[in-house]
C-alpha positions in Angstrom: 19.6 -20.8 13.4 17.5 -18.3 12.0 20.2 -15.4 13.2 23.3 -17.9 11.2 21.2 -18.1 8.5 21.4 -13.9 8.4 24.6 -13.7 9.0 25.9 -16.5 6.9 24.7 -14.7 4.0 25.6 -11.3 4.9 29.8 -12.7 5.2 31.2 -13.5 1.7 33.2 -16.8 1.5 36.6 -16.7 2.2 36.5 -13.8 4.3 37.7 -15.3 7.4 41.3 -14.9 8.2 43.0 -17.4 6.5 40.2 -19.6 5.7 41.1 -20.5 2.3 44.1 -22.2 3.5 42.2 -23.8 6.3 39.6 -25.3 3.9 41.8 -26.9 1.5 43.0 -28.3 4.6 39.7 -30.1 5.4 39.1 -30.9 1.7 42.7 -33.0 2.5 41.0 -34.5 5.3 37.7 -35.5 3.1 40.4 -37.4 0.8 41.9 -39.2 4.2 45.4 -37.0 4.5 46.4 -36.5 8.2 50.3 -35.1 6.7 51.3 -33.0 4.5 54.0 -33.7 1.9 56.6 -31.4 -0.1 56.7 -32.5 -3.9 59.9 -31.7 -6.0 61.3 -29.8 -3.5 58.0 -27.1 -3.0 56.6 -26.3 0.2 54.5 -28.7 2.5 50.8 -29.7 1.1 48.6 -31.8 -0.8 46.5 -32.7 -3.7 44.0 -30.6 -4.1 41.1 -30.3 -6.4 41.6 -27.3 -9.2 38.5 -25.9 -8.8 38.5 -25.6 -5.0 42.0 -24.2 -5.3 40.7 -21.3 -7.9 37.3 -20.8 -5.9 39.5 -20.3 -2.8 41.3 -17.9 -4.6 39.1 -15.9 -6.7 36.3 -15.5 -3.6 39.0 -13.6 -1.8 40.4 -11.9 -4.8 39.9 -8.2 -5.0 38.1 -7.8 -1.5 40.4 -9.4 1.5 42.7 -6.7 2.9 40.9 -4.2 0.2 38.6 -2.0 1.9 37.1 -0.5 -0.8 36.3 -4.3 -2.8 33.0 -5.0 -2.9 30.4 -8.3 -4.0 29.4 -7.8 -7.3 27.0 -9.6 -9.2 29.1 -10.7 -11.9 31.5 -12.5 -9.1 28.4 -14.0 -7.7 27.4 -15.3 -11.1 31.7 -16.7 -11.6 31.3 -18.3 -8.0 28.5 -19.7 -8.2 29.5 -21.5 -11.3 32.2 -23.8 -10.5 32.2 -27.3 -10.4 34.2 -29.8 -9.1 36.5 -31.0 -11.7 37.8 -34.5 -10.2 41.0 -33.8 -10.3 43.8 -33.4 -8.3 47.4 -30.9 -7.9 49.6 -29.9 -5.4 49.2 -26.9 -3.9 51.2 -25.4 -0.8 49.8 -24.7 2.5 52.6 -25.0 4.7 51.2 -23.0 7.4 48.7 -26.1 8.2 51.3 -28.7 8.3 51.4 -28.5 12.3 47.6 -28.6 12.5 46.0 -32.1 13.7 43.5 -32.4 11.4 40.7 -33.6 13.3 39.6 -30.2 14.1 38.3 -29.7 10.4 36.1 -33.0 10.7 32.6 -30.9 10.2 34.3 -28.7 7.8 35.7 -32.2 5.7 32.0 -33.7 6.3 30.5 -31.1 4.2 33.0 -30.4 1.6 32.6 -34.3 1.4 28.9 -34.6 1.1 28.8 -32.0 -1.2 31.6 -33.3 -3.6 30.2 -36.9 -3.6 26.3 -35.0 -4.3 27.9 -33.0 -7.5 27.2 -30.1 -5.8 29.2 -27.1 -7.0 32.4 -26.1 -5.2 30.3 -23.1 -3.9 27.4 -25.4 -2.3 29.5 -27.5 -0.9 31.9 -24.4 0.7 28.5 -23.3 2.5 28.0 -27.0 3.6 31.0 -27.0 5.0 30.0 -23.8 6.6 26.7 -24.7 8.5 28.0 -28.5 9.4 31.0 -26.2 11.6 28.5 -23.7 13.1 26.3 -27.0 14.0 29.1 -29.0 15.7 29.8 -26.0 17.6 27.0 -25.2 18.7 26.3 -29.1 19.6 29.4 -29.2 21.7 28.5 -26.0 23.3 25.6 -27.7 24.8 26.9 -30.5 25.7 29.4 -28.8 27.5 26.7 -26.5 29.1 24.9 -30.1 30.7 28.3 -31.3 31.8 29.1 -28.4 34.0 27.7 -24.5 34.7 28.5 -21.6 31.8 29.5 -18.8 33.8 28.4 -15.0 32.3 32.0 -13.9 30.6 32.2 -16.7 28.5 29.0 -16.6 27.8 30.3 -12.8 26.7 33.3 -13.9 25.1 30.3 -16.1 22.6 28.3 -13.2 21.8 31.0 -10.3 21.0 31.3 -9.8 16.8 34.7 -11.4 16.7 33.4 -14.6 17.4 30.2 -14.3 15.9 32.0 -13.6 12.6 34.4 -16.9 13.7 31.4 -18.7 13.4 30.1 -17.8 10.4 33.3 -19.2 8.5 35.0 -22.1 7.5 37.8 -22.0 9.7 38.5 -23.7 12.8 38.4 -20.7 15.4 34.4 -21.7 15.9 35.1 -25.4 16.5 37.8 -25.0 18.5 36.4 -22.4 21.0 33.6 -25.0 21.7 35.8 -27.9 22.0 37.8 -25.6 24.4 35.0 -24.8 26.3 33.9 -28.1 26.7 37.8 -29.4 28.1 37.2 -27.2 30.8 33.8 -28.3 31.9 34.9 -32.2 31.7 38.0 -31.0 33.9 36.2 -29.2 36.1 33.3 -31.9 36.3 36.3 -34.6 37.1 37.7 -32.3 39.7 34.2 -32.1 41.8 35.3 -35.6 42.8 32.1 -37.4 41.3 32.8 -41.3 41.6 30.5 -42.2 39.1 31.0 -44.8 35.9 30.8 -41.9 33.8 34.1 -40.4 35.3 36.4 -42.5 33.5 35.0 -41.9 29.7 35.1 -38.3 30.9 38.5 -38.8 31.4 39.4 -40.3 28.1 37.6 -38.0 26.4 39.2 -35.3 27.7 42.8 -36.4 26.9 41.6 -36.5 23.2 40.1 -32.8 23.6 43.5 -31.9 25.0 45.5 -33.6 21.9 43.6 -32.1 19.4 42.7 -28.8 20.6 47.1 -28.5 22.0 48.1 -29.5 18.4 45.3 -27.3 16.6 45.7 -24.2 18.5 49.1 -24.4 19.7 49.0 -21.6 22.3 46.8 -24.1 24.2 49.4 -26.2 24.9 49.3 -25.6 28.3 45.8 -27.7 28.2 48.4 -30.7 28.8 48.3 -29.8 32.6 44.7 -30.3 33.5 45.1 -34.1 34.0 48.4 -33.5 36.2 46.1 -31.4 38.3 43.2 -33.6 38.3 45.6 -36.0 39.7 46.9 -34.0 42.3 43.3 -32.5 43.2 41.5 -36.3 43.3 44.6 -37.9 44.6 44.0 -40.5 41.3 47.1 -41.8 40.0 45.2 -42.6 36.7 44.8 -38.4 35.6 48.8 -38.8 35.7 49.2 -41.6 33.4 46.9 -40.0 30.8 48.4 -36.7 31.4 51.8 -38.3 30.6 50.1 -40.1 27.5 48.6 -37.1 26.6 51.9 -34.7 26.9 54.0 -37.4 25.2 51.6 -37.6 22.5 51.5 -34.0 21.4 55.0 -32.9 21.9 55.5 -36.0 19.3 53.0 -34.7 17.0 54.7 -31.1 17.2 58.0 -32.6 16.9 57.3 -34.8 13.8 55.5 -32.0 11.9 57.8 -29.3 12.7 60.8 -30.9 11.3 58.7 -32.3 8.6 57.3 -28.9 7.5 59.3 -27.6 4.5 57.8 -23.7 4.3 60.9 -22.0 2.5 62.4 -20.1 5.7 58.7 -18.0 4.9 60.2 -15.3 7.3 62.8 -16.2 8.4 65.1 -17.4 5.6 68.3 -20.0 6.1 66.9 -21.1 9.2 64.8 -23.9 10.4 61.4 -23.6 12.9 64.1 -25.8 14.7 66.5 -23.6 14.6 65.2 -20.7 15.5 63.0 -22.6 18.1 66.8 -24.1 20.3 68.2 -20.0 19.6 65.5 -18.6 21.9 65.1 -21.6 24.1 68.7 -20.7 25.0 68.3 -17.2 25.5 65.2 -17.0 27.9 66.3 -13.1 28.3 66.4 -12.4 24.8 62.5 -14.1 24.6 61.1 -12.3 27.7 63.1 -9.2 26.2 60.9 -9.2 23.1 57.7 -10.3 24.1 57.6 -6.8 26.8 58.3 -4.9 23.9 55.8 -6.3 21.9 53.3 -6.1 24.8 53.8 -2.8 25.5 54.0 -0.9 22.3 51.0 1.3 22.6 49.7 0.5 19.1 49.8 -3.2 19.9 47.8 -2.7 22.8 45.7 -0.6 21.2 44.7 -2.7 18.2 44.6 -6.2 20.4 41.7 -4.5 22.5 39.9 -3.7 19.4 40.7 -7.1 17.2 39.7 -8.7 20.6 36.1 -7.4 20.3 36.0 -7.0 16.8 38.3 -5.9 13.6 36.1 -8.6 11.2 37.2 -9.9 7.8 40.6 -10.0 6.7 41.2 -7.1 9.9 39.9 -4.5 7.1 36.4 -4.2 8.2 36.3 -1.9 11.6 33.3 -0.6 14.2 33.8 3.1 15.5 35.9 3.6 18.3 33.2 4.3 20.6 31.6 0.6 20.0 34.8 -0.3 21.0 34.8 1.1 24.4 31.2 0.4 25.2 31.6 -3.1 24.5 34.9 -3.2 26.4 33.0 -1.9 29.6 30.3 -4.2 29.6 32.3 -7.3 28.9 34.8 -5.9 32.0 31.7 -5.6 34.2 30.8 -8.8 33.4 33.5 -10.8 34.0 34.2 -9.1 37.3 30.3 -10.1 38.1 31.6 -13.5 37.4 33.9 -14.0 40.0 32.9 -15.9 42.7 34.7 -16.8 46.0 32.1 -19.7 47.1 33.8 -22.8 47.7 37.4 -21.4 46.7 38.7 -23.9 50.1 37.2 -27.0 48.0 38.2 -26.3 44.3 41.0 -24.2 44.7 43.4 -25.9 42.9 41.3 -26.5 39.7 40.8 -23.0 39.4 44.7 -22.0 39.8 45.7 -24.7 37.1 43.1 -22.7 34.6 44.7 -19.5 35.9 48.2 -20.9 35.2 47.0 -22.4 31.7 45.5 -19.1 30.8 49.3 -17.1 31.5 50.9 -20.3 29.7 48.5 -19.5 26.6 49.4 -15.8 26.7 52.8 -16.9 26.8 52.7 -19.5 23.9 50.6 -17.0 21.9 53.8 -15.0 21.3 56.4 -17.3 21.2 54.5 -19.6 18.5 54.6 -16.4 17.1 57.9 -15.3 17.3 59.2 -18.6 15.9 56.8 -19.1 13.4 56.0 -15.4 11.3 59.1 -13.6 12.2 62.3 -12.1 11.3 65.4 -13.8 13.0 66.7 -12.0 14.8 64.1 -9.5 15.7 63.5 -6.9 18.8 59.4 -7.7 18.3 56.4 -10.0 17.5 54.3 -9.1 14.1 51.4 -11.3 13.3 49.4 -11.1 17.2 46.0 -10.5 16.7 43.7 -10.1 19.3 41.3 -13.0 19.0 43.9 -15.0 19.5 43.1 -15.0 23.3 39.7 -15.5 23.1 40.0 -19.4 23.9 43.0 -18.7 26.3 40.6 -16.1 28.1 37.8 -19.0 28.4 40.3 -20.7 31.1 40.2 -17.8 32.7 36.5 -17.4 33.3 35.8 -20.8 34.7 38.6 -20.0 37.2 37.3 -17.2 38.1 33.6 -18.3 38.5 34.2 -21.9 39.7 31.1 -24.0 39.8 28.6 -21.1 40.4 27.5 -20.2 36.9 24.5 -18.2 36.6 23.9 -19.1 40.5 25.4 -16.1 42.4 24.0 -12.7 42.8 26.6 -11.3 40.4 25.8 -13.4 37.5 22.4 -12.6 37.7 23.0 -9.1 37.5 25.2 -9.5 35.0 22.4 -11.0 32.8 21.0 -7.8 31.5 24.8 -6.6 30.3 24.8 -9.2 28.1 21.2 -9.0 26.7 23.2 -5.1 26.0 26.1 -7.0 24.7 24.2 -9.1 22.5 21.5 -6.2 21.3 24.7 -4.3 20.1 26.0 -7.0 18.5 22.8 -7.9 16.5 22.3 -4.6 15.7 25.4 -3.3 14.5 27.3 -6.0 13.0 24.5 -6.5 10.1 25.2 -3.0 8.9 29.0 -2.8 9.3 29.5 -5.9 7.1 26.9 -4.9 4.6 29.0 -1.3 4.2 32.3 -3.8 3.7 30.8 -5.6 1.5 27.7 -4.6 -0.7 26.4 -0.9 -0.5 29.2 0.9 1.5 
């Protein structure tokens, strides 16, 4: 808590990618909106209180995407001294419309709590803040009792990217636990354990599957870990609720997709629909632009590096060689978390997460594509590379299986993350202080 508390402080609001958007989307929730609406023909969103619409903006004002903008006192002072005003405009954020909004519940708690308290918009921001960091951090560990962490997540927790995820307002923190903890329920239904507590297990982890698949849509594939549960336990009830389950988000992204009114954004004169059937059509075409995309050198290039790190609004960088360290140590740790012990037994579990993790990758760009693009266009803009963080999380638990910290590699991989976490500690502090105060 102590190590939030530092960090929390040293990251400015609104400094997360896209957080302002995503907190007037829990301040929605707080006010009990699951849609958004279009009013006189604007783009999709809500009522909004003034003041939280003008802190959002002003905190980001002058320093996201502008390397040189720095905290100043005098915005302190301005930020510090908004109030709520209690009462409401529209204001467009059509980019949240496909977003299930239980995945801003801690976020909404605060804002709420804070609002109802008279607290300023700024108090209630950093409420909103530290009641995110705590459900995370509450799932984490109550995914960590329901089945073994394994070292490379473990990694994938401690790197700056997420780190800095954390410390915001957005829902990348919340949802990387909730991820995490879908995979330990499936894997702990898959060990065959014919207890009572199986079947809330089960139910709960059809509703971590709805919300996380129409949250983070590159998750999607998350809908096949009941199919496989069914086929692995030979238990036609995993089939039923992954039918419920499938049914249940594809209707969600249906309805909100042709509800959404966002202007054409990038692509205008056609519909998400529209362009959605085009490449559906034209598998080529898709699989034609996602290799260029992938292989572009400076796409690969800056994926490895936002994957690790590129913090703020991707304007505030480590040196190259951090970079590279980091790289090697996280590599060496997940290949000390592979494990072949029981691979006859659990097999199957393990090659569903494998599949769901190409499915993300997959999903990932197309999303994309469809979403923040030109149409036509010959590649993807808008990938960034903690985007596969949570895809790479199914990837760990099917490599390590059940093992966790148990085998000899994971215990030798414990001193490469103390390294991972040292470097983390110690460098992240003064590369966001340079951003944003004395650099």
């Amino acid at each position: 808590m102590a190590v939030f508390t530092v960090f929390n402080r040293l990251v400015p609001p609104m400094q997360s990618p896209d957080e302002p958007v995503h907190i007037m989307r829990a301040y929605l929730l707080s006010e009990g909106v699951v849609f958004l609406h279009s009013q006189n023909g604007r783009d999709s969103g809500g009522m909004i209180d003034p003041s939280l619409t003008k802190y959002s903006i002003d905190a980001q004002a002058d320093i996201a995407a502008n390397e040189v903008g720095k905290v100043s006192a005098e915005r302190i002072k301005a930020l510090s001294s908004m109030r709520w005003s209690g009462k409401r405009e529209f204001f467009e954020i059509p980019t949240t419309s496909y977003y299930f909004p239980a995945i801003y519940i801690p976020q909404a708690v605060g804002l709420a709590i804070g609002e109802g308290l008279n607290l300023s918009v700024q108090q209630s921001y950093y409420l909103a803040r530290y009641f995110s960091f705590l459900a995370a951090v509450a799932v984490f560990m109550l995914a960590i009792s329901i089945f073994p962490i394994n070292p490379l997540t473990v990694g994938l927790l401690i790197i700056p990217m997420t780190v800095f995820q954390l410390m915001g307002a957005g829902m990348d923190g919340f949802s990387l636990a909730l991820t995490i903890l879908a995979v330990s329920v499936f894997l702990r239904l898959a060990q065959r354990v014919d207890d009572r507590a199986s079947m809330v297990w089960s139910y709960l982890l059809i509703v971590l599957i709805f919300v996380l698949a129409t949250s983070r849509i590159q998750i999607a594939s998350f809908v096949l870990m009941p199919f496989a549960l069914a086929l692995a336990t030979r238990r036609i009830r995993y089939f039923w609720q992954g039918l419920i389950v499938t049914v249940c988000v594809l209707g969600w992204l249906a309805t909100t997709i042709a509800a959404n009114k966002d202007g054409g954004m990038q692509h205008a004169g056609y519909s998400h629909v529209e362009v959605l059937k085009y490449y559906l059509w034209h598998p080529r075409e898709l699989l034609r632009i996602i290799y260029h995309t992938v292989i572009a050198p400076y796409n690969r290039h800056i994926f490895v590096q936002q994957f690790i790190g590129v913090l703020g609004w991707l304007d505030t960088w480590f040196r190259t060689g951090y970079y590279n360290t980091m790289w090697v140590l996280l590599l060496l740790v997940g290949f000390l978390s592979v494990s072949f012990k029981d691979l006859k037994r659990d097999w199957l579990p393990r090659l569903a997460l494998a599949i769901m993790f190409l499915g993300a990758c997959f999903t990932i760009y197309f999303a994309l594509l469809v979403q923040w693009n030109k149409f036509p266009t010959d590649s993807i803009l808008g990938v960034q590379g903690r985007y596969f963080t949570i895809p790479v999380v199914a990837l760990a638990y099917a490599a390590s299986g059940d093992r966790g910290f148990k085998s000899t590699g994971a215990k030798v991989a414990i001193p490469l993350l103390v390294v991972i976490a040292m470097l983390t500690l110690a460098r992240m502090p003064q590369v966001l202080l340079d951003r944003y105060f004395i650099g």
